[in-house]
N, C-alpha and C positions, 0 to 999 in steps of 0.2 A: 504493500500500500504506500508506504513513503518511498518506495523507487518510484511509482505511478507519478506523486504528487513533486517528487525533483523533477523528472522529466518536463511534465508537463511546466512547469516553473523554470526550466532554462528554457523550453522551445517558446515562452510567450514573455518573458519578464530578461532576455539576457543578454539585450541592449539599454544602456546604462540612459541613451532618450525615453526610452518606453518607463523607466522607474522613476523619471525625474516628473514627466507631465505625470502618473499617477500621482507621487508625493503632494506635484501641485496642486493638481483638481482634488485631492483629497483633503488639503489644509485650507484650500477656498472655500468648499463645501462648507467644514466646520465651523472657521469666522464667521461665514454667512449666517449658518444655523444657530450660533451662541450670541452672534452679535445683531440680530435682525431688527431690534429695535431702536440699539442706539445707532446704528448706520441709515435709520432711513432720510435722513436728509443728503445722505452719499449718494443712496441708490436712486432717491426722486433726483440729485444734479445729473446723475449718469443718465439716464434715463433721457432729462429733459437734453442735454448736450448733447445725444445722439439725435434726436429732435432736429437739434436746431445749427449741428453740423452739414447739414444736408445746402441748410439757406445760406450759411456761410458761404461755402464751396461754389455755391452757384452765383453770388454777390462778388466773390473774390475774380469771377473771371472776366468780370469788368472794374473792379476798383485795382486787382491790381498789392493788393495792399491787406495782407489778413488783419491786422490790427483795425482797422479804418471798415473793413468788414464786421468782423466781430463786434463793437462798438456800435454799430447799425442794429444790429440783429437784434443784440440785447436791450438793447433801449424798448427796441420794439416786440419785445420779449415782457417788460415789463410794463411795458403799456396793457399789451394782452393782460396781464396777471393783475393791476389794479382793473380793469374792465369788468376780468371776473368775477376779485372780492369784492367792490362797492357797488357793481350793477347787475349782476348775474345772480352774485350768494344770495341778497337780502331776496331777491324775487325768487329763487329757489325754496329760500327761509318761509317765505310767509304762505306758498302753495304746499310745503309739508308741514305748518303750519293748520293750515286750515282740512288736509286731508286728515288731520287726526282728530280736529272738532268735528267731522263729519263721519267720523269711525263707527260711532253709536249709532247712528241715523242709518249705514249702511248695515252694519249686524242685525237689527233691528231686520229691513226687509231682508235679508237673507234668512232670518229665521222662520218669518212669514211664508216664505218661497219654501223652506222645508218642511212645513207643518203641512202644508197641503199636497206634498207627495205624495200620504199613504193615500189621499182621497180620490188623487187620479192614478195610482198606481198601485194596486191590490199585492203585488209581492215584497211591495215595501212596507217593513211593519214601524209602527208610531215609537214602540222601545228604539228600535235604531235612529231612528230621526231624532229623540231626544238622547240618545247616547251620545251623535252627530254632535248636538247644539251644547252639551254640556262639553265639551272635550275645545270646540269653540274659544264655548267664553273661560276657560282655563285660558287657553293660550293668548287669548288678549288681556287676559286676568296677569300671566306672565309678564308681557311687554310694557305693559303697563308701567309694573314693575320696573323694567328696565328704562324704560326711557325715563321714570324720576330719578333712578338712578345717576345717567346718563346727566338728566339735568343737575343734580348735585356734584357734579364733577366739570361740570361746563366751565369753570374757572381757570381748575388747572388747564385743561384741554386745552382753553383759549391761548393760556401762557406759552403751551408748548407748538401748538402752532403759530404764534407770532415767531418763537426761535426761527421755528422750520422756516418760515418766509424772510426773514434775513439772513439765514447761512444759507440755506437752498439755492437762490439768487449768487450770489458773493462764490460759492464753489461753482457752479455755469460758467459765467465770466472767469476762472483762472482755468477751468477744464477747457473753454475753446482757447482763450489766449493763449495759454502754455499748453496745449495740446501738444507737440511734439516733445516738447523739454521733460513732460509729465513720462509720457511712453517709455523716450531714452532712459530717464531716472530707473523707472519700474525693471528696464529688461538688464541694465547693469546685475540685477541680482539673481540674472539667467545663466547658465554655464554659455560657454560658447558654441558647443555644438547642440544646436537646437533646433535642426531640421525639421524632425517631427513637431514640435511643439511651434515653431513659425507657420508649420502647414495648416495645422488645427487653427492657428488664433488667427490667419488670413481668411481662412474661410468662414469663421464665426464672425469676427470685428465685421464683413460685409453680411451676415446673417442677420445681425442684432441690429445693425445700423438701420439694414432696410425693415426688417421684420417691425421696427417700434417706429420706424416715420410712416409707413406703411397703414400701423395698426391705427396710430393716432388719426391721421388722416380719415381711416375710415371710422372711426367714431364719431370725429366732428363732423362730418358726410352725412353719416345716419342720423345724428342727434338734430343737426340743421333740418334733412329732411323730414322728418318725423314733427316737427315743431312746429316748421312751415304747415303741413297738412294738418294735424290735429287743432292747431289755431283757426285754422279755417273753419274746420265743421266743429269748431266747438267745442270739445273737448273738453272737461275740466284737470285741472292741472298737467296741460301740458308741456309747461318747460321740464317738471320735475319727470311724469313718463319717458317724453324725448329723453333725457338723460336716462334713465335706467334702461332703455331700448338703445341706445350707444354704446352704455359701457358692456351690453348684454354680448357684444361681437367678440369682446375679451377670452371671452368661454367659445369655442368653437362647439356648435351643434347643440350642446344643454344651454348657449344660453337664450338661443334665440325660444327655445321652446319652455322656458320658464319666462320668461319676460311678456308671456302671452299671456299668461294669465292673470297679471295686476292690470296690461293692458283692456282683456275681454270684460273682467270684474268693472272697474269704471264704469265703462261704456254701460255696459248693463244696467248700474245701478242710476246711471245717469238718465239712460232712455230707454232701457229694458228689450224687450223684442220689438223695435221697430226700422223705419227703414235705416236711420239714421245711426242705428249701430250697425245694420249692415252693413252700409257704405264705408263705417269708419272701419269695420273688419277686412272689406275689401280693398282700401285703401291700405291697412297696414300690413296684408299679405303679398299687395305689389310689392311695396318697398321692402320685404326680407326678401323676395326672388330678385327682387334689382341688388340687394346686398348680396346675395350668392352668384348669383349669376353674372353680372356686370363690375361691380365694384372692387369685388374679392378679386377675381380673376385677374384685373389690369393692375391692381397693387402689389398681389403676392404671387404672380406667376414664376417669379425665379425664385421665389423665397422659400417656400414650404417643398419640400419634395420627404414629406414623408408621410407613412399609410394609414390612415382614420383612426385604424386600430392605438398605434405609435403615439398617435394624440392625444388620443382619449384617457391612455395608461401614462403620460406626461404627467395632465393635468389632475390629474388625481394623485398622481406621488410628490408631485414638486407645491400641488396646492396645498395637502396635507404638512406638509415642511416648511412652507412660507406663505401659507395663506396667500392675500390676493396678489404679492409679488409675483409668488410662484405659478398661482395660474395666468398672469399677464403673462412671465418669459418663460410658461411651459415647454410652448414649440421651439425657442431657439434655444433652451436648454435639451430638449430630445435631440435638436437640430446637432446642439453638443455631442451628446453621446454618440450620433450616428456618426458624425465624423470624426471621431477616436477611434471608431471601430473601423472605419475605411481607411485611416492611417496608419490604422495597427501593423507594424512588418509582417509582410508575410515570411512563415517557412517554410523550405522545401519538402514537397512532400506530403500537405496537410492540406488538407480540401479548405479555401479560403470562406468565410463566414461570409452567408450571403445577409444582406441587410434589406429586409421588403421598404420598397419603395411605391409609392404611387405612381 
């Protein structure tokens, strides 16, 4: 058994590249996973710098001049971000605001709507419908809970996101300005033969870069579209839907078909079976087939090249380990994995690991 496992351990581990990116991605891992809280003003600059490296790059090839570039960008970077918090937040505030004075008024008729199920439905019995309604109002009995919670803590919160919005900012600006000086520093504590480990991080740096200008894009895409339309036919609170129907593209496949249902609930409770939730249904099934169909396609056609399955088992293990980080950089972290494994040495002899792709 320990011949088996030497063997096996020179023929995959007996280039001293192949031990070094392990080590690495194994101590990245870790940091990430011990330090997730107090790096999130790291991860949201990276994040937003790959963002906003894309506009650079494209500004640069007529100014000429990255500094005079960057300085543009970010200016208008924080223009966007006061837009947000003083015209966007408060109107987002006061439509979940008022979705939650209307909470009881909505339970209310849904309970109405289930009491009268056994009357037109003889296999449904009245015990389960008030099982239904009791299990209900626990769980709004729950939330309840949590949001006074939530508001007895609104303090600190606040404190620690004003941090976040002066350091978040402040590391942007020195990630695109020293962009190269940063890199140089970081790979000083690379050995020098690091073939394999340039090939990996070449091909992931342009994964991540497109994958998250990519995704962003299409959020603000879906959240504008959805906004536009639901403002027209009326909708109530549709800046706050639009946004959960945006960020719902985050999640590939769960999320577009969870975000249907705060969607259909609304509408319902707002006009119930008439045309005008139809229209609004039919209207938000065009725009998730224009999201799959047209949007996804012309954003991530070189980005994702891996199989549903691949996806699906991402966002599940990387979500479970970083919550929402992880299921944002699910796929270009799978994306990770799959090109380790394609840069892995082959040895002779050994039927080479096939990696399913789409």
């Amino acid at each position: 058994m320990l011949e088996i496992f030497n063997n096996w351990f020179n023929r995959h581990f007996s280039d001293p590249q192949v031990v070094f990116l392990v080590v690495f991605l194994v101590l990245s891992f870790g940091i990430v996973i011990s330090f997730n809280d107090t790096l999130t003003p790291l991860f949201s600059a990276i994040v937003i710098a790959y963002l906003l490296e894309g506009i650079v790059a494209i500004l640069n090839r007529f100014i000429k001049h990255r500094l005079v570039s960057v300085i543009i960008v970010f200016v208008g970077f924080l223009a966007a971000l006061m837009i947000t918090f003083f015209v966007i937040t408060p109107l987002l505030w006061d439509q979940i605001t008022d979705l939650i004075k209307d909470t009881p008024k909505y339970i209310e008729q849904g309970r109405q709507l289930l009491l009268r199920l056994p009357q037109n439905y003889s296999f449904i019995s009245e015990q389960s419908i008030t099982a239904v309604i009791s299990q209900i109002q626990s769980e709004v009995t729950s939330m309840g809970k949590s949001v006074l919670t939530f508001s007895l803590n609104s303090i600190q919160g606040s404190i620690t996101v004003m941090i976040y919005l002066i350091l978040a900012p402040l590391l942007v600006f020195f990630f695109l300005k020293d962009k190269q000086p940063i890199l140089d520093w970081f790979l000083n504590f690379f050995p020098e033969n690091t073939q394999l480990s340039t090939q990996v991080w070449r091909e992931m740096d342009q994964q991540i870069g497109n994958y998250v200008r990519g995704k962003f894009w299409e959020i603000t895409i879906i959240s504008a579209i959805c906004f536009t339309t639901f403002s027209f036919l009326g909708l109530k609170y549709s800046l706050l839907i639009s946004l959960l129907v945006g960020l719902s593209v985050v999640v590939p496949y769960v999320g577009a078909t969870l975000v249907t249902i705060p969607v259909a609930l609304i509408a319902f409770f707002q006009w119930g079976w008439t045309t005008d939730f139809a229209w609004l249904m039919f209207a938000y099934g065009i725009i998730q087939a224009l999201d799959g169909n047209v949007i996804v396609p012309l954003l991530f056609s070189e980005v994702v090249n891996l199989h549903p399955v691949a996806i699906i088992v991402a966002i599940l293990f990387f979500g479970g380990l970083w919550g929402f980080w992880g299921i944002f950089f699910a796929i270009p972290l799978g994306t990770l994995v799959n090109s380790v494994l394609r840069a892995w040495p082959s040895v002779p002899g050994e039927e080479e690991l096939i990696v399913v792709e789409s």
